[in-house]
N, C-alpha and C positions, 0 to 999 in steps of 0.2 A: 397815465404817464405823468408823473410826478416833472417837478425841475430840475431835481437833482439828478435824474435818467434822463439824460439827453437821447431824443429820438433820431433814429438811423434813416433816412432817406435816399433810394437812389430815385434819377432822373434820370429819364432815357428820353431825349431831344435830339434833333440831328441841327436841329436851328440852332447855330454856336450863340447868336446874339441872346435870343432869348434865352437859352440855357445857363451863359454866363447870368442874364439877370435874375432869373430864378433862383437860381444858389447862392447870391451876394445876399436877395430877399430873403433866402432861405435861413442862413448862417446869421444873418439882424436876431431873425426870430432863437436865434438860439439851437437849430437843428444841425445834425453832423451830415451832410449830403456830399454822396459819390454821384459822378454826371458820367451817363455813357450815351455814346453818339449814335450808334445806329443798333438795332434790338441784337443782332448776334453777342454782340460786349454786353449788351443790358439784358440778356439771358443769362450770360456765362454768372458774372455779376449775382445776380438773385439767388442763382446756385451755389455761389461761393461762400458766399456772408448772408447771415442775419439781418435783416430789412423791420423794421416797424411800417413804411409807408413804400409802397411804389408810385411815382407818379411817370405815367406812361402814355405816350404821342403814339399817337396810330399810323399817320404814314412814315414811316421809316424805310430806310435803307438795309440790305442783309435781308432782314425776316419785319416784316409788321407787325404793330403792336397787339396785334386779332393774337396770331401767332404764339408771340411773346406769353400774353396771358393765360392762351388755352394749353399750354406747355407746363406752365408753373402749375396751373389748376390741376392736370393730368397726375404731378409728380407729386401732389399733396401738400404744395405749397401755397396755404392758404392768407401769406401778407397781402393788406388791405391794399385792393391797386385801383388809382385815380387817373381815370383817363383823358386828354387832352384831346378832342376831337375838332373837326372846321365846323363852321356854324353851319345851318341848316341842312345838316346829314343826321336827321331820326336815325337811318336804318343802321349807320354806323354804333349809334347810342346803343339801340334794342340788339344789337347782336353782342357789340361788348356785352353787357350785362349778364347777356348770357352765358355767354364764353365765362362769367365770373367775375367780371372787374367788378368792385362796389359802389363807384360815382363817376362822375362824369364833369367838365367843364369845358365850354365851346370855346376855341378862338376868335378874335381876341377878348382875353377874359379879364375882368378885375382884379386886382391882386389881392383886394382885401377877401372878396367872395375865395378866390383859392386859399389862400390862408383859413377861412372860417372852414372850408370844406376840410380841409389836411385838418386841424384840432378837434372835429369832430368826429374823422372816420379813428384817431389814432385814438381818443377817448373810447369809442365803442371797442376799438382793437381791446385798448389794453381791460375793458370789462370781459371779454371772452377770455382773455385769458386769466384773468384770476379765478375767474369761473373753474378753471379747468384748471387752475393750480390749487386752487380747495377742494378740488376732485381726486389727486395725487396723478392725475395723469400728464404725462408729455406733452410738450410745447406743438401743435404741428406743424410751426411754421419755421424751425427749426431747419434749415436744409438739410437732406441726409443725401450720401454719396450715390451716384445712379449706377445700379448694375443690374442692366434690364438681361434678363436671359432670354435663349433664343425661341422658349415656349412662353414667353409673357402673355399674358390676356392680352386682347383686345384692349384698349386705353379707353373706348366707347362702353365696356364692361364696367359695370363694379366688381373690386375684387375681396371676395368675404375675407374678412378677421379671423374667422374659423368655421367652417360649413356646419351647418348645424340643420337639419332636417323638417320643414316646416309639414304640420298637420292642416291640411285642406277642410279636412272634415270636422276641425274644431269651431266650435260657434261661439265661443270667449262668452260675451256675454257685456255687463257693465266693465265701461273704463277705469281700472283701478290707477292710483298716483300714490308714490312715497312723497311724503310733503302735504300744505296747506292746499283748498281749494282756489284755482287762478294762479300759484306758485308751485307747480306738480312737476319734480326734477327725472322720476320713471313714472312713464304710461303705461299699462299695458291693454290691450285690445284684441278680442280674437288669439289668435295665434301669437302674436306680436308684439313687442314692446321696445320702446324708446328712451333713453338715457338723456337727458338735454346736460347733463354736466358732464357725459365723456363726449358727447357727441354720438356714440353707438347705437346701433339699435339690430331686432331681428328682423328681417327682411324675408320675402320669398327665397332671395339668393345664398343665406346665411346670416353673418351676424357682420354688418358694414358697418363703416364709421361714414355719417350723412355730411353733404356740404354743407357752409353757412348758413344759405338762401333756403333748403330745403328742410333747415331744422328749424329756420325761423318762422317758416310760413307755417311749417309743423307744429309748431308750439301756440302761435296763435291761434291755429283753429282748436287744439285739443284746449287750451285754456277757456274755449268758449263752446261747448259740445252743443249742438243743435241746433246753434244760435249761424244765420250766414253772416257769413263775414266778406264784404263784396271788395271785387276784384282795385278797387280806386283806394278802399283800405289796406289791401295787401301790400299797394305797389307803392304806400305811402309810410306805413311802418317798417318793411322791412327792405324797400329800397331807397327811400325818403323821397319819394316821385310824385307827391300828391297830383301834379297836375300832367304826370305826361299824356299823352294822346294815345298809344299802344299800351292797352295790358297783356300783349301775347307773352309775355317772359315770365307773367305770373300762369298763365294757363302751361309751360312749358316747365316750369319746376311740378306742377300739379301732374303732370303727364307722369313727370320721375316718380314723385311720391305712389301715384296709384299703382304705378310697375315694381315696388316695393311690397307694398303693402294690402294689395288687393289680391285675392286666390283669382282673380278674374276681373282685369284692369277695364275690359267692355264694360262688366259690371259689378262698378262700385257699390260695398257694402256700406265702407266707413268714411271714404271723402268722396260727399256727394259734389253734385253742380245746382246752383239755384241758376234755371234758365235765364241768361242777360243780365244777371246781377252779380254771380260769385260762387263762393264756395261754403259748406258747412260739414262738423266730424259728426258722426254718428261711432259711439262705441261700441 
């Protein structure tokens, strides 16, 4: 995010006080921030306009910000959302996470610590998308207008790009990658293959486009084939959690990936488990 792109911020607080100090702090720094009070408006909001960052309070009024997130996440609205949580509620943190939020800061928090957090989540933002603007493909964090039909999947579904028929009986073989070793932008494996610059890939289910957290955990391990890469790693690069105390959010995107990409998720060919340590690809 450059200076001369001023970054979009909504705030979704119901606490006027701190909300007002937020956005005076905000606007110092130079960012364009809309404040909505209670998650129904900081739904609508998300969906209306273009967001670089969400920073998002979890107890709310209307709908919570659990809610909020798993909604936006549903609708393919993948802007970077920082969640404000009460201090000593882990289960709060671990379940955001999952639901998709990117970080986290407890109440009462420092303002320079939220500041460093907001600069760093919208730097990595804005690296995914260029990623994916020298890719030629679309923005996904774009909102597009909701016209859910009365036969929609399940939201709990993935919904294939275009079905595409997977062979069980193929045994692929070596992992091939377009690209340098350690920088491989298509994998393919087996049956399967992975795009890290659309996001896309083929799946059991067809050809999906993967979330954030699942392409990145994904990339990590195909970037290190055989090698485990333990779970205190995972939850440190690609959630920047080196010291949380739960890694089930790492074992619970691993859950996605093998229901993906395993002909038989009981038993993993290509992402195995090293018992009490982590995970490792086998191509």
């Amino acid at each position: 995010m450059t200076r001369e792109a001023v970054a979009r911020i909504l705030l979704v607080e119901d606490e006027e006080a701190l909300a007002e100090g937020l956005r005076v702090n905000l606007h110092r720094k130079q960012y364009d921030v809309d404040v909505a009070g209670d998650g129904r408006t900081g739904l609508a909001s998300a969906q209306a306009r273009r967001y670089d960052l969400i920073l998002l309070d979890i107890r709310l009024p209307e709908i919570d910000g659990f809610e909020v997130c798993q909604r936006l996440r549903q609708d393919g609205n993948f802007t970077p959302i920082l969640m404000l949580t009460a201090r000593n509620q882990p289960d709060d943190v671990v379940y955001g996470l999952k639901l998709g939020a990117d970080d986290y800061v407890t109440k009462p928090f420092d303002l320079a610590e939220l500041l460093a957090r907001i600069e760093g989540l919208l730097r990595r933002h804005e690296w995914w998308r260029q990623e994916r603007e020298d890719s030629d493909v679309p923005d996904p964090d774009r909102p597009e207008p909701a016209t859910p039909a009365a036969d929609a999947p399940d939201r709990g579904e993935r919904e294939p790009v275009a079905a595409a028929p997977v062979d069980s009986d193929h045994t692929g073989g070596a992992a091939t990658a377009a690209g340098t070793a350690g920088d491989a932008r298509r994998v393919e494996f087996g049956p399967f293959w992975v795009d890290f610059r659309t996001w896309q890939a083929r799946t059991r289910q067809g050809v999906v486009e993967l979330s954030r957290k699942e392409l990145a955990v994904l990339k990590l391990l195909v970037e290190r084939p055989h090698e485990v890469v333990s779970r205190r790693e995972l939850l440190a690069e690609v959630w920047e959690l080196p010291n949380h105390p739960n890694t089930r959010v790492v074992d619970n995107v691993i859950v996605s990936l093998r229901r993906a990409f395993e002909t038989d998720a009981a038993k993993p060919r290509h992402i195995l488990s090293a018992r009490g340590v982590g995970y490792r690809f086998v191509p």
